[in-house]
C-alpha positions in Angstrom: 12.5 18.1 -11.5 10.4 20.2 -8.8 9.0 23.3 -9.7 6.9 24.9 -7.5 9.1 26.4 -4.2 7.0 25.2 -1.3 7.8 22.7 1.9 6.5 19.2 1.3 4.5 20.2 4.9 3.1 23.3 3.0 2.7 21.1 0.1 0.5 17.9 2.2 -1.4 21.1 3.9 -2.5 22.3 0.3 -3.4 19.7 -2.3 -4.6 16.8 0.3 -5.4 19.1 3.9 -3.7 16.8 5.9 -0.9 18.6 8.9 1.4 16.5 9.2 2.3 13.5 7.1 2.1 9.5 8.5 5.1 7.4 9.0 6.9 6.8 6.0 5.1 9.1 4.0 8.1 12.0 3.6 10.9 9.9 3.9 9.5 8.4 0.5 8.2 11.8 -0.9 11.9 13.6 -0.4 13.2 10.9 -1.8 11.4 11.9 -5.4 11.2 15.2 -4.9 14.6 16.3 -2.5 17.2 15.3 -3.8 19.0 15.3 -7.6 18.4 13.2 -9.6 15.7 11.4 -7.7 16.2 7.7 -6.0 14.3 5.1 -7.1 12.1 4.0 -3.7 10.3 0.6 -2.4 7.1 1.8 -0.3 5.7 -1.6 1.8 3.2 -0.1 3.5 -0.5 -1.8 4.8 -3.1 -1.0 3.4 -5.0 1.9 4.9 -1.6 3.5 5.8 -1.1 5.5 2.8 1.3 4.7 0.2 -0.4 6.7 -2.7 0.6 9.8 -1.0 4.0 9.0 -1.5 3.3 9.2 -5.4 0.8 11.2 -5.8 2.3 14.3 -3.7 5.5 14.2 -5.6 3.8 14.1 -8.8 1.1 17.1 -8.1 4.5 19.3 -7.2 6.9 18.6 -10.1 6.6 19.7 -13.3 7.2 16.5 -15.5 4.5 13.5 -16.0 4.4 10.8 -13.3 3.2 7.5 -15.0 1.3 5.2 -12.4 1.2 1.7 -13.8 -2.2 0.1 -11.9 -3.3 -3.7 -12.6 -7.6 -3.1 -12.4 -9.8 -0.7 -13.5 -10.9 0.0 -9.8 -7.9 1.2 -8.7 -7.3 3.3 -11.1 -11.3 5.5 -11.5 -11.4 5.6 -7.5 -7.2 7.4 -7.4 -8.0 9.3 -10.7 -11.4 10.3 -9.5 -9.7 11.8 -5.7 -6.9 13.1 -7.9 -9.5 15.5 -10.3 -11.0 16.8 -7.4 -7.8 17.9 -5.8 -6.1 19.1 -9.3 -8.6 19.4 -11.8 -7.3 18.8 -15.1 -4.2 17.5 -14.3 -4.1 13.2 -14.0 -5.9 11.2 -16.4 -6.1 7.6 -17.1 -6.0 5.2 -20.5 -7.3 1.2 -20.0 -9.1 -0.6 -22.0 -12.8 0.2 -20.4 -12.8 3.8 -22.0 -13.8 3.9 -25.5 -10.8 4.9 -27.9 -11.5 8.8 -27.6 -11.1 9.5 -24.5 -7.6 6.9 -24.3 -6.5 9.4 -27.2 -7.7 12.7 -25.4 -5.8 11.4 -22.4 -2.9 10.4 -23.9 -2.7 13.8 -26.3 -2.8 15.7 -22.8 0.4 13.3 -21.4 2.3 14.2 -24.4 1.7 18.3 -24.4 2.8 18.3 -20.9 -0.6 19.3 -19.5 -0.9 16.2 -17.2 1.2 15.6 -14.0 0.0 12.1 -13.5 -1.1 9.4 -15.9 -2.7 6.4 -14.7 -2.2 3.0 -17.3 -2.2 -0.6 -17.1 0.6 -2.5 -18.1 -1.0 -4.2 -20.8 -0.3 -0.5 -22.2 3.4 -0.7 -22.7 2.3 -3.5 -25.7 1.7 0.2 -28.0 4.5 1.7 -29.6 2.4 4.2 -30.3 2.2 5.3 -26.4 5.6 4.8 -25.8 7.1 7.5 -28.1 4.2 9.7 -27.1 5.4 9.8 -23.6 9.0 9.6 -24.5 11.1 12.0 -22.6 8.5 13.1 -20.5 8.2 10.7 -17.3 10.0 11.9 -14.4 8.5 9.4 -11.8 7.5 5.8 -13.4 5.5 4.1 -10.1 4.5 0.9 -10.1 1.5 0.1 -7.6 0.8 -3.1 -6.1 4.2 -4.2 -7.3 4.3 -7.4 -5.5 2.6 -8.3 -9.3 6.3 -8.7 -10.5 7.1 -11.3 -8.1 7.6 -14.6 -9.1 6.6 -15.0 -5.2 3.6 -12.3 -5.1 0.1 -13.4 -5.0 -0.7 -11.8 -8.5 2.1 -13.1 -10.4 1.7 -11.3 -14.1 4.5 -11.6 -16.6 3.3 -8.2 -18.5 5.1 -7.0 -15.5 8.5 -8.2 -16.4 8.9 -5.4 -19.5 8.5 -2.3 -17.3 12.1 -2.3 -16.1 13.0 -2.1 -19.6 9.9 0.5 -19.9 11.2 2.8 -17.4 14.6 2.9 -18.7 13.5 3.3 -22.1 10.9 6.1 -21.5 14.0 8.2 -19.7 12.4 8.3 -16.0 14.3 9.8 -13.8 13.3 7.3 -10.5 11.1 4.0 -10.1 8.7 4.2 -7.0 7.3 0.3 -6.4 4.8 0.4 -4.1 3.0 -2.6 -2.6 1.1 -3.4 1.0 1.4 -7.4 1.1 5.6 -8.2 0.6 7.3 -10.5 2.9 11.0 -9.7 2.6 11.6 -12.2 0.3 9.1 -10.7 -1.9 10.6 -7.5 -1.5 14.0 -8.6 -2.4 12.3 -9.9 -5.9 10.9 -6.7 -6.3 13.7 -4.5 -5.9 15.8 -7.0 -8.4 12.9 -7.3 -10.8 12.6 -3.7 -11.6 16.5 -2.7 -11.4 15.8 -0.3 -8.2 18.9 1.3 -7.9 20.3 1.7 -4.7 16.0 2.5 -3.5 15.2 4.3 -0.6 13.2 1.6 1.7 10.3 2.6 3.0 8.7 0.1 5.7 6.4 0.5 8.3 4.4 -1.9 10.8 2.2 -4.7 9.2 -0.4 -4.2 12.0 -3.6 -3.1 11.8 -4.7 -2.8 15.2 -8.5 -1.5 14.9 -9.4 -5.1 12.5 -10.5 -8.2 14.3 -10.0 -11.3 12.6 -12.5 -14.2 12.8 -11.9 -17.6 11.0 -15.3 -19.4 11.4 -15.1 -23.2 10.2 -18.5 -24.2 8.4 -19.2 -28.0 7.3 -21.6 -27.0 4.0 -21.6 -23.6 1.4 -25.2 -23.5 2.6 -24.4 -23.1 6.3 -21.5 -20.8 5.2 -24.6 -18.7 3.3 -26.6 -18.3 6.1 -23.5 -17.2 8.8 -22.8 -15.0 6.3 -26.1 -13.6 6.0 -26.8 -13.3 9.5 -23.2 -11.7 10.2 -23.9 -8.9 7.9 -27.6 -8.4 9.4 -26.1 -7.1 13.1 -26.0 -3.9 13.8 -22.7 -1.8 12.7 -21.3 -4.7 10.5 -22.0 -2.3 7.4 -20.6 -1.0 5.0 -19.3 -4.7 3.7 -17.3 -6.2 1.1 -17.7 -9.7 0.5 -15.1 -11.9 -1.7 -16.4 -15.0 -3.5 -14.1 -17.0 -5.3 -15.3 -17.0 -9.1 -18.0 -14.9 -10.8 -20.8 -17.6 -10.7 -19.9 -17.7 -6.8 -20.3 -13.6 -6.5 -24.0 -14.0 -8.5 -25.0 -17.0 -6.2 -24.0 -15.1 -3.2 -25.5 -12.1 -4.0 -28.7 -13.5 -4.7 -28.6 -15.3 -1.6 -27.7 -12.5 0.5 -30.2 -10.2 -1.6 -32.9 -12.7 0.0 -31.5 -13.0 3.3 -31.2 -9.2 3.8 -34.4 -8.1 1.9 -32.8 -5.4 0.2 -30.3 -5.1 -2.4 -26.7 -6.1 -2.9 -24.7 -5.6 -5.6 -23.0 -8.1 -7.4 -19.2 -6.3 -8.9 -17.2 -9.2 -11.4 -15.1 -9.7 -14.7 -18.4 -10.4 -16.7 -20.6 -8.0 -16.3 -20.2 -5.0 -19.2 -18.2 -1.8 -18.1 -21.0 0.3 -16.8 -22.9 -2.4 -15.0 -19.3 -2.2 -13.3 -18.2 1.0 -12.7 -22.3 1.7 -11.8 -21.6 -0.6 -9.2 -18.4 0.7 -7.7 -20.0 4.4 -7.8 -23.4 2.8 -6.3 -21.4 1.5 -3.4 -18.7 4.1 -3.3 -21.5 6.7 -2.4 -23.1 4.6 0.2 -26.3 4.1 -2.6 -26.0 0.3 -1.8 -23.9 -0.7 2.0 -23.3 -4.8 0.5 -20.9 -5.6 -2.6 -20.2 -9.4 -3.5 -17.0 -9.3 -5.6 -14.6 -10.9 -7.1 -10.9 -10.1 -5.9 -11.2 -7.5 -9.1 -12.9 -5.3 -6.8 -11.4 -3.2 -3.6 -7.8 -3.1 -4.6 -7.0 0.5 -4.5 -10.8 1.2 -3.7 -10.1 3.8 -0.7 -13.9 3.6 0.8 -12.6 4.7 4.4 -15.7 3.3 6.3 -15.7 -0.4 5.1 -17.2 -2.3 8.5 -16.9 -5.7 7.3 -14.5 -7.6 5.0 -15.8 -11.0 4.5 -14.4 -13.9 2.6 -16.9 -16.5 1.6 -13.7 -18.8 0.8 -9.8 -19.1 1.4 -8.1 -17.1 -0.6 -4.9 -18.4 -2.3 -2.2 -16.7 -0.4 -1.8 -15.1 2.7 -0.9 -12.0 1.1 -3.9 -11.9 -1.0 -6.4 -12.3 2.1 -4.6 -9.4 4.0 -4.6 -6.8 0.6 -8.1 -7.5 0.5 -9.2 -7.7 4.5 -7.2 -4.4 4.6 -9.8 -2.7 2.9 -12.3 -2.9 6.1 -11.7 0.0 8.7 -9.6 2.2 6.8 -10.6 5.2 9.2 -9.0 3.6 12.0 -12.3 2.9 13.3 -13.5 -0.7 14.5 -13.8 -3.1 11.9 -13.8 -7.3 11.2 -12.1 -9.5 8.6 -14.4 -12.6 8.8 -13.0 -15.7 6.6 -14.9 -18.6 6.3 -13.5 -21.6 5.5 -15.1 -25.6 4.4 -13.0 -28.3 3.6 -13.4 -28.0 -0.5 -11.8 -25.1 -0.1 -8.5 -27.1 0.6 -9.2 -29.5 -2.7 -9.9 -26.5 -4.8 -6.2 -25.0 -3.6 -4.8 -28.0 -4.8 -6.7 -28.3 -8.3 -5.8 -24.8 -9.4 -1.8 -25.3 -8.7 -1.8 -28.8 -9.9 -3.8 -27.5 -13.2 -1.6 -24.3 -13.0 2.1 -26.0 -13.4 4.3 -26.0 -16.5 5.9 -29.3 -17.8 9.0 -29.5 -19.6 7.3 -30.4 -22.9 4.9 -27.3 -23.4 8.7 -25.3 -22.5 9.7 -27.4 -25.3 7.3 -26.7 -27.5 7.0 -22.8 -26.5 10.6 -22.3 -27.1 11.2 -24.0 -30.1 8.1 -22.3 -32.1 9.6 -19.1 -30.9 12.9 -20.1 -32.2 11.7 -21.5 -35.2 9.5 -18.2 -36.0 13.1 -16.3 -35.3 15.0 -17.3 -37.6 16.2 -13.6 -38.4 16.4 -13.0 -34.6 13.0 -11.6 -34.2 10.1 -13.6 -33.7 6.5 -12.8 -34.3 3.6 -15.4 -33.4 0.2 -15.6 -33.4 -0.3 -16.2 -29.0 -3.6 -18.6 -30.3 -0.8 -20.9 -31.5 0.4 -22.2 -28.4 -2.3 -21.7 -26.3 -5.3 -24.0 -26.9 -7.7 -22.9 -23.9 -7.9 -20.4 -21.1 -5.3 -23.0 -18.8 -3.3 -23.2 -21.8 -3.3 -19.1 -21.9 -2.3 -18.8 -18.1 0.7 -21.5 -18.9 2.1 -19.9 -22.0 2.5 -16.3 -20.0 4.4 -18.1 -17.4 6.3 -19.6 -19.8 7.3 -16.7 -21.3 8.2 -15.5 -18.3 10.8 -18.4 -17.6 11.8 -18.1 -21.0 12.6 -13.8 -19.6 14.0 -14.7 -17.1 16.5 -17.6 -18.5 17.9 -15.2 -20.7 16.3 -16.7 -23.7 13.9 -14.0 -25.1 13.3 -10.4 -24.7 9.5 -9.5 -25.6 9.1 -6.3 -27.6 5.5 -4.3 -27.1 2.4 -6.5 -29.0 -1.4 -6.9 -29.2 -2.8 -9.1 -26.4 -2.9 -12.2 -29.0 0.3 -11.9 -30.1 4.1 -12.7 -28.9 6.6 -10.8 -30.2 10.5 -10.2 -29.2 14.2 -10.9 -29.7 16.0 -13.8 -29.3 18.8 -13.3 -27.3 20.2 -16.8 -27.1 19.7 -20.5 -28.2 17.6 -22.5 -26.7 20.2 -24.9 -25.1 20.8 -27.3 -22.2 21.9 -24.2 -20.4 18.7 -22.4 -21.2 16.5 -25.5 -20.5 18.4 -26.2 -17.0 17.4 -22.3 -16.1 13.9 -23.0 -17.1 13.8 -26.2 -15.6 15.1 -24.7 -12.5 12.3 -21.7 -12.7 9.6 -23.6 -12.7 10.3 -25.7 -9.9 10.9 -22.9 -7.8 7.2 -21.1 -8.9 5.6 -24.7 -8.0 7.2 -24.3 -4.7 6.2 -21.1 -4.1 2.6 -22.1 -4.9 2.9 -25.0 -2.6 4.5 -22.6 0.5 1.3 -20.1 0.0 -1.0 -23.2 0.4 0.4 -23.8 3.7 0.8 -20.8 5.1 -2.8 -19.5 4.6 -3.8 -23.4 6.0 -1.7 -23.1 8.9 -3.7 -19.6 9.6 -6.7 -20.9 8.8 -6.1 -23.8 10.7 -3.4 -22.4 13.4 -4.4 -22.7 17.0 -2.4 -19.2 17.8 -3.0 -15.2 18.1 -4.0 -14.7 14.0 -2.8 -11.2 14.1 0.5 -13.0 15.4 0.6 -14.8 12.5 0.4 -12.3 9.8 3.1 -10.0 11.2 5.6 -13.4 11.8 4.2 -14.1 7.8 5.5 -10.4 6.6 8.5 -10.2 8.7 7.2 -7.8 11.1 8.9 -8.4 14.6 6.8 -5.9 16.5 4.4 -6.8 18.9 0.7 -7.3 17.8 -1.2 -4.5 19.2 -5.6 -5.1 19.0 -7.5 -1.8 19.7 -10.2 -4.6 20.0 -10.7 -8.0 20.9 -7.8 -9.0 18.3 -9.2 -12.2 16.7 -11.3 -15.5 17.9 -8.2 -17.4 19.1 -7.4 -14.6 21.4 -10.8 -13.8 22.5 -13.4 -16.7 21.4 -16.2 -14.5 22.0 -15.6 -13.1 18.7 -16.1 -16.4 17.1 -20.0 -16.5 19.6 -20.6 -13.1 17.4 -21.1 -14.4 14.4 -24.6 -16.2 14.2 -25.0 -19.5 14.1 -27.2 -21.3 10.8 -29.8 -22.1 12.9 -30.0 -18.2 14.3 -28.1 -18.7 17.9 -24.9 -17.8 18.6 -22.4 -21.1 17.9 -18.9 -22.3 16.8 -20.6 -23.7 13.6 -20.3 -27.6 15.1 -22.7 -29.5 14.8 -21.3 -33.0 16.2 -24.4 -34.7 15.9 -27.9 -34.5 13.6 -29.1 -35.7 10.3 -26.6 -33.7 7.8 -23.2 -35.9 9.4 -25.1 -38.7 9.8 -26.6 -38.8 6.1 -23.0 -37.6 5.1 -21.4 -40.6 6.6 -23.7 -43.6 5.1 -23.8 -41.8 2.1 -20.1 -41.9 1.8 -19.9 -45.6 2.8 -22.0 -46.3 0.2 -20.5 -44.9 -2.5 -17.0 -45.8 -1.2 -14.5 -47.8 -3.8 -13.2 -49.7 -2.2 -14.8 -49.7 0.7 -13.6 -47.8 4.3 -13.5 -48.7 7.3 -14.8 -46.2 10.9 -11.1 -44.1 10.4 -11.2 -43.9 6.8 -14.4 -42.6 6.8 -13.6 -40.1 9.0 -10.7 -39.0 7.2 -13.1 -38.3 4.2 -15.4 -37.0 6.0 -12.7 -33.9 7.6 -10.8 -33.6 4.5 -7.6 -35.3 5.5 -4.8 -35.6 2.3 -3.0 -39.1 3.0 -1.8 -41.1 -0.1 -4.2 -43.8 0.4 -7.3 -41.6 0.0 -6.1 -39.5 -2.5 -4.7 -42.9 -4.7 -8.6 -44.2 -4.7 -10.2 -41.0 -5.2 -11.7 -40.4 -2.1 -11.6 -36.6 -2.6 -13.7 -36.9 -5.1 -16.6 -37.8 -2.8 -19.4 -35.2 -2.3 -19.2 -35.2 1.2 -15.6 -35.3 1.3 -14.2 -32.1 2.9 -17.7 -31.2 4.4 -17.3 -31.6 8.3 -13.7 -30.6 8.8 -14.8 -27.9 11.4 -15.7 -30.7 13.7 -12.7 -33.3 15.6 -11.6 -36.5 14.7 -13.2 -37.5 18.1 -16.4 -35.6 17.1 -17.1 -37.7 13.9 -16.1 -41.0 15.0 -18.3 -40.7 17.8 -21.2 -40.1 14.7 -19.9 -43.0 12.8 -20.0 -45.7 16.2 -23.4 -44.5 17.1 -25.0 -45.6 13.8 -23.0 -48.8 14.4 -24.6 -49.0 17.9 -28.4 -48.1 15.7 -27.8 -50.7 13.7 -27.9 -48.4 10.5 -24.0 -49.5 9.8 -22.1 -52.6 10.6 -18.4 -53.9 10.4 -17.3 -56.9 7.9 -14.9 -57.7 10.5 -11.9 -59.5 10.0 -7.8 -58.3 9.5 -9.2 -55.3 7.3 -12.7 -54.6 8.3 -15.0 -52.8 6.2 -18.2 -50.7 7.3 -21.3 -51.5 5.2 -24.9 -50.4 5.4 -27.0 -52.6 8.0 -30.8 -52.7 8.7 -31.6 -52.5 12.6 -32.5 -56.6 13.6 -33.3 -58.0 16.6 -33.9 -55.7 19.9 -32.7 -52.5 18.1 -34.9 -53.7 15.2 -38.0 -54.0 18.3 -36.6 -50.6 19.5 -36.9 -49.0 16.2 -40.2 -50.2 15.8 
C-alpha cells in the first residue's frame, strides 16, 4: 500500500532531485504505487535510461518492504550504497560476501518492518529461514536484470525459475521484472516465466545515440593488446571499462595495460577475495583508479555516469550481453565509445563453450531417474556432488533441472547450494522425456542463433547501431549524436591506433607474421593443403572438410581473419614465386616447403 500523501512529481523532486521523470519512468511507478492492488509491470529499458527508478521510487514511498532480487554483488553495493544516502536506514542488502552478522542484522530489520527495500540474490530463496521471515511483508517483489529467467537471455540461471513460486508464496502484492537487453521474444519468456499478470509494459527506444560503436578486426591477442593500450592512452577515452573473457584474461590484460600505460589498472574478477573486490569497485567508483579490467561480473548495475570507454578485449557470447555491458560507457549522455575487438579464435572459442555446454539424453536419464529413485515418498533429497562430477558437469545438471521444471517433472523446494531437493510431481515417462527432449533442442538453438547474430554484427557490412535496434525489435530510426559507428563513418575505425603506433585498419596484408603463419601452417598440416585451404585456415573459415581433419586446431588457425581472401592468397603465391613454397601438382595439388634454386636461389644469395 502507499502511505505517504504526496504526487509521484513531489515524490522524484524529494528523494532523487530530479523535475520531471524520463520516458517510461511514471507510467511504471503508477503502476505500483496508483492503482489497487498494484499490477505486476515489465520495464525493458537501455541501460542508462533508468529502470531502477521505477523500483526504487515506489518502494521509498510505500510502507511495506520491496524485495529487489539482483544476480552480482556489484549491482547490488553500488544501488544499496545510492539508496542509504537518499534514505538512510531504510534498504539493506543480504549475499553471500557479508559475513553472517550483518545478513542477520539486515534481515532482522526486513522482518520488523524498519526496511523499505531489501536487496538479495536469488540463491537466497534456498533458506527457509528467510522466507518465513519476510512472510507477509513484501509488497513489491522486483526482479532486476530479468532477462536471467529466459531460456533465451544471455544469463540463463535456473535459480531463477523458483521466484514465481517465491513471490506468490511470500504474498507480494505485484512483480516488477526489469531488464535492458530483451528482444520480444525474450520478453514474451519473461512475462510467462514469472506468471506477470495482465503487466503493465513499459518500453522505450533501444538507442543510445551519444555511444559510437567500433568493431576493430586484429589478426593476434598481442596486436589486440597493444590497440587496446594505445586506444585507452588518447586524450578523453577515460574513465574505461574493459571486458576480458575469463579471469586469467582480466590479470594478463591488466598487467599488460598496467605496462603500457605506466600507471595502475585494476584488475575486478570471481577470484580475487571479497575486499580486494569491493576495494576495487570503490577505487574505481571514486575516480581513485580511471582503468578496470573485468570480467562480465563487474558493471552490471554499476551506475558510474562518466564511463568514456567500454572496451571488449573479445566477443562476447550474445548480442545482448555486449550491449548490457557497452551500455555502461556514457551514461551522462555525454560522448562515449564501445570498442569491440575481435580475432578469429574468438569464433572457435564460441563454438567450444556451446558444444561443451549441451545436454545429452543420457545425463537427462541419469538426472531424472536418481531423482526419482531418491523420491520414492514423493520428495527427493540429493547430495548435487552426485550428479555432477566437475564444474561442466555442474553447469549441465542446473540446466537439467531446469528442463526437468519446466516438463512438469519436478518442483525444487529451497536447499543449500550442494544440494537438490523438491517434489515430484509426475513420472518420468515418454511424455516427460519427449518435453525434455524437446527443451533442450530448443536451448541449443538458441545458443546457436546468439552465435550468429553477434557474428553477423561483428562481421556485418551495415550501420552497427542499425543492427542492434533490428536485433531488439526497435523500429525507430537510429539516431548518432556522433559519428554513429566505423561502418558509417570509417574514420572512427583511423581513431583507434594502429600496433605499430599509426593510425590503421589493423591489416597488415603483407610482412613476416602472415608469412611465418602460412609455412608454419603448411608444415604442420595433416593432411596436407593446398593455396585455398590454407587460406581458409589461415581466416578462420568453418567448412566440413577443415573442421573433419582438425584444421582448427592449428595455432595459426583463426589469426588473420581481419584481412580478405584476396589479401592472403596473394601472401601465399608470393612465397610460391620466392621459392620458399611449392605445389606437388597434379589432380589434388599440395603446397610443401621449397628451398629457393636456381635464379631465385642466385637472387637470394
Amino acid at each position: 500500500m502507499v502511505g505517504r500523501p504526496m504526487s509521484l512529481a513531489s515524490a522524484l523532486q524529494q528523494h532523487f532531485g530530479f523535475s520531471a521523470f524520463r520516458p517510461g519512468q511514471e507510467e511504471a511507478v503508477r503502476a505500483v504505487t496508483g492503482s489497487s492492488p498494484a499490477r505486476d509491470v515489465l520495464v525493458v529499458m537501455p541501460t542508462g535510461a533508468g529502470k531502477s527508478l521505477c523500483y526504487q521510487l515506489p518502494a521509498l514511498v510505500r510502507d511495506d518492504l520491496t524485495l529487489v532480487v539482483s544476480p552480482l554483488v556489484s549491482l547490488m553495493q553500488d544501488q544499496v550504497e545510492s539508496l542509504e544516502a537518499i534514505a538512510p536506514g531504510r534498504v539493506a542488502l543480504i549475499n553471500s560476501q557479508r559475513d553472517s552478522a550483518a545478513n542477520a542484522a539486515a534481515l532482522r530489520c526486513a522482518a520488523d518492518g524498519s526496511l523499505s527495500a531489501l536487496y538479495v540474490a536469488p540463491e537466497r530463496f534456498g533458506s527457509p529461514g528467510f522466507l518465513e521471515a519476510v512472510r507477509g511483508r513484501v509488497g513489491l517483489f522486483v526482479v532486476d536484470e530479468a532477462h536471467c529467467v529466459s531460456q533465451w537471455g544471455h544469463d540463463f540461471r535456473p535459480d531463477y525459475f523458483r521466484l514465481a513460486d517465491a513471490a506468490r508464496y511470500l504474498g507480494a502484492q505485484a512483480i516488477i521484472a526489469s531488464t535492458a537487453t530483451a528482444t520480444p521474444q525474450v520478453a514474451r519468456d519473461i512475462e510467462r516465466r514469472l506468471g506477470l499478470r495482465d503487466p503493465v509494459r513499459v518500453t522505450t527506444g533501444f538507442d543510445r545515440p551519444n555511444l559510437d560503436f567500433v568493431v576493430v578486426r586484429c589478426g593476434t591477442a598481442a596486436v589486440k593488446h597493444r590497440r587496446i593500450a594505445a586506444a585507452l592512452a588518447e586524450p578523453g577515452a577515460t574513465p574505461a571499462i574493459v571486458y576480458a573473457g575469463t579471469r586469467k584474461g582480466v590479470d594478463r590484460l591488466a598487467e599488460s595495460l598496467r605496462a603500457a600505460l605506466g600507471r595502475e589498472v585494476l584488475a575486478y574478477h570471481a577470484g580475487l577475495g571479497r575486499e580486494p573486490r569491493a576495494a576495487a569497485q570503490r577505487r574505481f567508483m571514486s575516480g581513485d583508479v580511471d582503468v578496470v579490467v573485468a570480467t562480465n561480473a563487474f558493471g552490471m548495475g554499476v551506475d558510474k555516469a562518466d564511463v568514456r570507454t567500454v572496451v571488449h578485449e573479445s566477443v562476447p557470447g550474445s548480442l545482448e550481453a555486449y550491449y548490457q555491458e557497452a551500455g555502461r560507457a556514457g551514461r551522462d549522455g555525454d560522448p562515449a565509445r564501445a570498442l569491440l575487438f575481435a580475432e578469429g579464435r574468438d569464433k572457435g572459442l564460441h563454438v567450444f563453450f556451446i558444444q561443451r555446454s549441451e545436454v545429452d539424453d543420457a545425463l537427462v536419464e541419469r538426472v531424472a531417474s536418481t531423482l526419482m529413485f531418491r523420491g520414492m515418498d514423493g520428495r527427493y533429497d540429493v547430495d548435487a556432488r552426485e550428479l555432477a562430477s566437475d564444474s561442466d558437469d555442474e553447469e549441465r545438471l542446473r540446466a537439467v533441472i531446469g528442463h526437468l521444471v519446466q516438463a512438469g517433472v519436478i518442483q525444487p523446494a529451497p536447499a543449500p547450494a550442494d544440494r537438490l531437493r523438491g517434489r515430484i510431481l509426475t513420472p518420468f515417462d515418454g511424455r516427460a522425456r519427449a518435453a525434455c527432449r524437446t527443451l533442450v533442442a530448443e536451448g541449443t538453438r538458441a545458443r546457436w542463433r546468439q552465435y550468429r547474430a553477434i557474428w553477423a554484427y561483428v562481421e556485418g557490412d551495415g550501420c552497427r547501431r542499425q543492427a542492434i535496434l533490428t536485433h531488439f525489435g526497435d523500429t525507430l530510426a537510429p539516431v548518432a549524436h556522433g559519428q554513429c559507428c566505423d561502418v558509417c563513418h570509417p574514420a572512427l575505425l583511423a581513431a583507434v591506433p594502429g600496433p605499430r603506433g599509426g593510425a590503421n585498419d589493423g591489416r597488415e596484408p603483407s610482412g613476416g607474421d602472415l608469412d611465418e603463419a602460412i609455412m608454419a601452417t603448411v608444415e604442420s598440416a595433416s593432411p596436407g593443403c593446398g593455396r585455398t585451404r590454407v587460406v581458409e585456415i589461415l581466416r578462420g573459415g568453418r567448412s566440413r572438410r577443415l573442421l573433419e581433419n582438425s584444421y582448427d586446431g592449428l595455432p595459426a588457425y583463426g589469426q588473420f581473419d581481419h584481412l580478405t581472401a584476396a589479401e592472403v592468397l596473394g601472401r601465399v603465391d608470393g612465397l610460391i614465386t620466392a621459392g620458399r613454397l611449392r605445389s606437388t601438382g597434379g589432380s589434388y595439388p599440395k603446397l610443401v616447403a621449397g628451398a629457393p634454386s636456381g635464379r631465385l636461389a642466385e637472387a637470394s644469395a
